[in-house]
C-alpha positions as CSV (number, residue, x, y, z in Angstrom):
1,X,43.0,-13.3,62.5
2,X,40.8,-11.0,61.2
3,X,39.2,-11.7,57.5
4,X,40.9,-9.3,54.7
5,X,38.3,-7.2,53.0
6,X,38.8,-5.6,49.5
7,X,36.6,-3.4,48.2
8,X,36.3,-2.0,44.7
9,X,35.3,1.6,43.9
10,X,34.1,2.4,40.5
11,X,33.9,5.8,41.0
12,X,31.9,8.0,38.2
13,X,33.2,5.4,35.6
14,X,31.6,2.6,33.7
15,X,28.4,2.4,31.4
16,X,25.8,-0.4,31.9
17,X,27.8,-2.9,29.4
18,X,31.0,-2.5,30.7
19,X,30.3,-2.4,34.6
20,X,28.0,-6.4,34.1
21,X,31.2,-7.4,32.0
22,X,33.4,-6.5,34.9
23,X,31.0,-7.4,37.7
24,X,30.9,-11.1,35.7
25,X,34.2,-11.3,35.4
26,X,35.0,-11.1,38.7
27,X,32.7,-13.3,40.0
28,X,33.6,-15.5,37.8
29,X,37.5,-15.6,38.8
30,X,36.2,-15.2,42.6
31,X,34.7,-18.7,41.5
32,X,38.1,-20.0,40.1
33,X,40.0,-20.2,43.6
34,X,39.9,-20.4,47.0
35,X,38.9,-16.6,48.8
36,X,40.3,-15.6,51.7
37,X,38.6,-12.6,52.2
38,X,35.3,-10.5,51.3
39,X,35.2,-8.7,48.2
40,X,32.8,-5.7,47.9
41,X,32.4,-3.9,44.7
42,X,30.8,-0.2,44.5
43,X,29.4,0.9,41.2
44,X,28.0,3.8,39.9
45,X,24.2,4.3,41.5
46,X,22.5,3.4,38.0
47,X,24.1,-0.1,37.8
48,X,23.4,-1.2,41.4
49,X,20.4,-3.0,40.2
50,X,21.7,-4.3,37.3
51,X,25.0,-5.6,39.3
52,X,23.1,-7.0,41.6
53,X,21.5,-9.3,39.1
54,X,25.0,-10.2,37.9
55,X,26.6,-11.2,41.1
56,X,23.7,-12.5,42.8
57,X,24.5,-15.9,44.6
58,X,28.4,-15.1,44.2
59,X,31.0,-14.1,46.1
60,X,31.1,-10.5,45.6
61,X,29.1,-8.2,47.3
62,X,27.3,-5.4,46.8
63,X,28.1,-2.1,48.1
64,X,26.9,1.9,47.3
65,X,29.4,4.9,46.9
66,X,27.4,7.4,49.2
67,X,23.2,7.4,50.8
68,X,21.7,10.2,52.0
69,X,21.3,10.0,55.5
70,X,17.4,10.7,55.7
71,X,15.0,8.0,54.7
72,X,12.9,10.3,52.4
73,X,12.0,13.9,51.8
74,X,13.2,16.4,49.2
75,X,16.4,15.8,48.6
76,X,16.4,16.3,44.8
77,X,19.5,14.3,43.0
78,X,20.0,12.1,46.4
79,X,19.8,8.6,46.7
80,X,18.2,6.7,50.7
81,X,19.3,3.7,52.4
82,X,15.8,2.1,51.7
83,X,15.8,3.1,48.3
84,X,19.6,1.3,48.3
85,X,18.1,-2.0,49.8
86,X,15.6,-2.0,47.3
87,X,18.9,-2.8,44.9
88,X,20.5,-5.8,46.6
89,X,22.8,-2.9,48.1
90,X,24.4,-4.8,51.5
91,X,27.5,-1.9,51.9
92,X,27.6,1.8,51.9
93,X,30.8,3.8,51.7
94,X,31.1,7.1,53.7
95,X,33.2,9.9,53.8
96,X,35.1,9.0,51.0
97,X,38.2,11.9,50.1
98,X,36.2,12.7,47.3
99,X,32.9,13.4,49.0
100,X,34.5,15.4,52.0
101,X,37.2,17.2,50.0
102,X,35.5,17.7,46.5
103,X,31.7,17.4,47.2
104,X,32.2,19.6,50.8
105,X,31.0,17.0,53.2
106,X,31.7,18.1,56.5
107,X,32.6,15.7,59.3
108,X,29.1,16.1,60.5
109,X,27.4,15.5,57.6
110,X,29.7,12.1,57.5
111,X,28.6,11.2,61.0
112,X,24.7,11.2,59.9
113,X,25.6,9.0,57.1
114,X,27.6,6.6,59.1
115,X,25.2,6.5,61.8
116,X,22.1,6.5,59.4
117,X,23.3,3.3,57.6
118,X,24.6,1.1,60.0
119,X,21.2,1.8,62.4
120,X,19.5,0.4,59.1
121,X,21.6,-2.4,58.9
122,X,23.7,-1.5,56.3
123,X,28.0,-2.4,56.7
124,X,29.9,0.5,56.2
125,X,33.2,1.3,55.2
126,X,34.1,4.7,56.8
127,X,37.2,6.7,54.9
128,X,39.6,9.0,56.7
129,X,42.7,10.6,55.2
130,X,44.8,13.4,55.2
131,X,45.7,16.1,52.8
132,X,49.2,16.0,51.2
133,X,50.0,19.3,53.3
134,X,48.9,17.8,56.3
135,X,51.0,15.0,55.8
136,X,53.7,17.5,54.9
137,X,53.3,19.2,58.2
138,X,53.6,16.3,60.6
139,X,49.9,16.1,61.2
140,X,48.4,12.8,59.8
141,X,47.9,11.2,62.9
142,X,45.9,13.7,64.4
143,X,44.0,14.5,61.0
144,X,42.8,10.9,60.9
145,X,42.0,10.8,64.7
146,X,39.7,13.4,64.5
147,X,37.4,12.6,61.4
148,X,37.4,9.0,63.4
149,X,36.5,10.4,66.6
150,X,34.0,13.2,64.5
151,X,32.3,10.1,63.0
152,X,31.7,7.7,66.1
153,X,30.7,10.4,68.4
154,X,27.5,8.4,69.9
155,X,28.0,5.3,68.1
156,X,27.9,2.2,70.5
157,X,30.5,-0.5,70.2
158,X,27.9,-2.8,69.3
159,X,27.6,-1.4,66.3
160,X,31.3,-1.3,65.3
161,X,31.0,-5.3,64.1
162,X,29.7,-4.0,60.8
163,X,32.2,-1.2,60.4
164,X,35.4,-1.1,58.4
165,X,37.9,1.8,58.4
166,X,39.6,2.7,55.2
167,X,42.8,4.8,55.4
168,X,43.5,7.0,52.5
169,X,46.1,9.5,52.4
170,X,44.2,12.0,49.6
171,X,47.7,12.7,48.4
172,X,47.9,9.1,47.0
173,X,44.3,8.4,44.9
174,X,44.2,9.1,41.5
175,X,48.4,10.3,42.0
176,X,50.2,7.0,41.4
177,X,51.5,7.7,44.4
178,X,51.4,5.5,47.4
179,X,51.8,5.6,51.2
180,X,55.2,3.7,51.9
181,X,53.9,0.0,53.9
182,X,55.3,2.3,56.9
183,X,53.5,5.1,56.6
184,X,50.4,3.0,56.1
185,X,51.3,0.9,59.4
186,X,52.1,3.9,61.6
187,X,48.2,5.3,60.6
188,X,46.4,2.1,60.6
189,X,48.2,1.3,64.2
190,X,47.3,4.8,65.5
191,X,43.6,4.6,64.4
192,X,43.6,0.8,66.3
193,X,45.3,2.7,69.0
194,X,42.1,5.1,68.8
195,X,39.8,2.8,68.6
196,X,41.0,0.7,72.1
197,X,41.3,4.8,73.7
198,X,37.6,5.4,72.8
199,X,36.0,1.8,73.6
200,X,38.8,-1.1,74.3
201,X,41.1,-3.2,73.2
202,X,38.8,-6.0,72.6
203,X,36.9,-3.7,69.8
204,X,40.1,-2.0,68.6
205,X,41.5,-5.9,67.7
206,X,38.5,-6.9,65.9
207,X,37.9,-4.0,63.6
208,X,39.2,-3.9,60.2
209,X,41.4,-1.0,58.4
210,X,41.9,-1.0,54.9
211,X,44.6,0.7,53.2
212,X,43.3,3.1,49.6
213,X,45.7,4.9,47.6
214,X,46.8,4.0,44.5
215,X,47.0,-0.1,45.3
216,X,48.1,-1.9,42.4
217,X,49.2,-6.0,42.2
218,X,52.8,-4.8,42.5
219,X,52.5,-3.4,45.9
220,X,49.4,-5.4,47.2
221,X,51.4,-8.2,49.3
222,X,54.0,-5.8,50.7
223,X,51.3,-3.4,52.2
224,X,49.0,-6.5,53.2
225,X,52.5,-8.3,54.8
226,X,51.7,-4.7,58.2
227,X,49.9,-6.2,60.7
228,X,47.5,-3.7,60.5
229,X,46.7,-3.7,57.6
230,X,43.4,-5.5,56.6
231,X,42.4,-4.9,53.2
232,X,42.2,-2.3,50.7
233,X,39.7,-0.1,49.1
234,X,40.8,-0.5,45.3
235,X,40.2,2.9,43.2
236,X,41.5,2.7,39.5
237,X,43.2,-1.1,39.4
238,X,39.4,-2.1,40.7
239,X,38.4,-1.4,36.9
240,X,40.1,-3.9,35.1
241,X,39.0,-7.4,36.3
242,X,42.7,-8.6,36.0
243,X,44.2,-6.1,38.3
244,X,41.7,-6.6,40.7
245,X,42.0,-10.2,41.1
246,X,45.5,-9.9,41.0
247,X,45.4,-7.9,44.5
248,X,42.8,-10.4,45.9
249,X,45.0,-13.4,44.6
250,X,48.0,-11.5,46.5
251,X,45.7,-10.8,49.6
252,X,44.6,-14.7,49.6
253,X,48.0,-16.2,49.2
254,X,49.6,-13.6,52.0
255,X,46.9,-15.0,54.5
256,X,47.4,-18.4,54.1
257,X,51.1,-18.1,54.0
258,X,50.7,-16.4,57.1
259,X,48.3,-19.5,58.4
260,X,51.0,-22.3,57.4
């Protein structure tokens, strides 16, 4: 069985106080109970050091929003992979809605990113999703195979032990709307389906999809009960220690109800 992941996205939120009180008290109820699954948490650039020190030798781990995909240069504003492992950092999300769909990364600019962080070690969570009128239109399937098959374009299946896949429809983050557990299966089966199409089956079984979009405690276990669904990536309910425990405690007890 393949080990949930949940990962928590801060997002542009949080000030130094607030983000170690969070950090701390997640770690702390990590501490409380048996985990069944990884927990990453992604705060704000500023914190990551800070964080770091607050959830060092704990469960949770560490993980940046975006990197720049060259090691150094002039690249005002940006922020490096070696600049990241300087800060603890272990994860790096790319291609998140927001970057492609607000910032203008194109699915080449996504592919250096991917590409650049997992050659330098990093674990990356790679985000695909479609737009509401996409969905609308009948073409989520083929909108998520292709930023997929954009970003691992020359990327061995070696390398795929360190990547995660996060599904998120754009339509649902930040909405309060959510993908039904249905539509979430039919897109996390298809990208497995993908996956075994562009290496094998063997590789396709092993890697992990998360499910982001507007996950909350109430819907955590019925999304987590698809058989493709591995995880989520947590955006708002991620900032309140409380709700994001919840969905781990929901994650944890599905899994070993599903081990009994």
């Amino acid at each position: 069985m393949r080990t949930p992941i949940i990962g928590g996205n801060w997002k542009m939120n949080l000030n130094a106080g607030d983000g170690a009180d969070l950090a701390e008290s997640i770690a702390e109820g990590l501490a409380r109970g048996p985990l069944g699954a990884e927990v990453v948490m992604f705060p704000a650039f500023p914190y990551l050091a800070l964080i770091a020190d607050v959830v060092e030798s704990t469960p949770p781990m560490l993980g940046a929003q975006d990197a720049h995909q060259e090691a150094s240069g002039a690249f005002t504003g940006e922020v490096s992979l070696p600049m990241l492992e300087d800060c603890g950092v272990e994860w790096v999300l790319v291609g998140h809605s927001e970057r492609r769909h607000v910032i203008g990364e194109s699915n080449e600019i996504v592919r250096e990113k991917l590409h650049a962080a997992l050659n330098a070690g990093f674990s990356v969570i790679l985000c695909t999703g479609e737009l509401k009128e996409e969905r609308e239109s009948g073409r989520q399937l083929e909108v998520n195979r292709a930023q997929l098959a954009h970003a691992l374009e020359g990327l061995p299946a070696a390398a795929l032990s360190r990547l995660v896949i996060a599904y998120e429809p754009v339509w649902a983050i930040g909405t309060g709307l959510t993908a039904t557990p249905e539509d979430a299966q039919e897109v996390h089966a298809d990208l497995r389906a993908a996956l075994a199409e562009h290496y094998d089956q063997g590789v396709a079984d092993a890697v992990r999809i998360q499910y982001g979009g507007s996950v909350k405690p109430a819907n955590a276990a019925e999304l987590f009960a698809k058989p493709d669904v591995d995880g989520f990536l947590v955006g708002g309910a991620s900032l309140k220690s409380a709700d994001f425990l919840d969905i781990i405690n929901a994650v944890t007890a599905a899994k070993a109800e599903g081990q009994a």
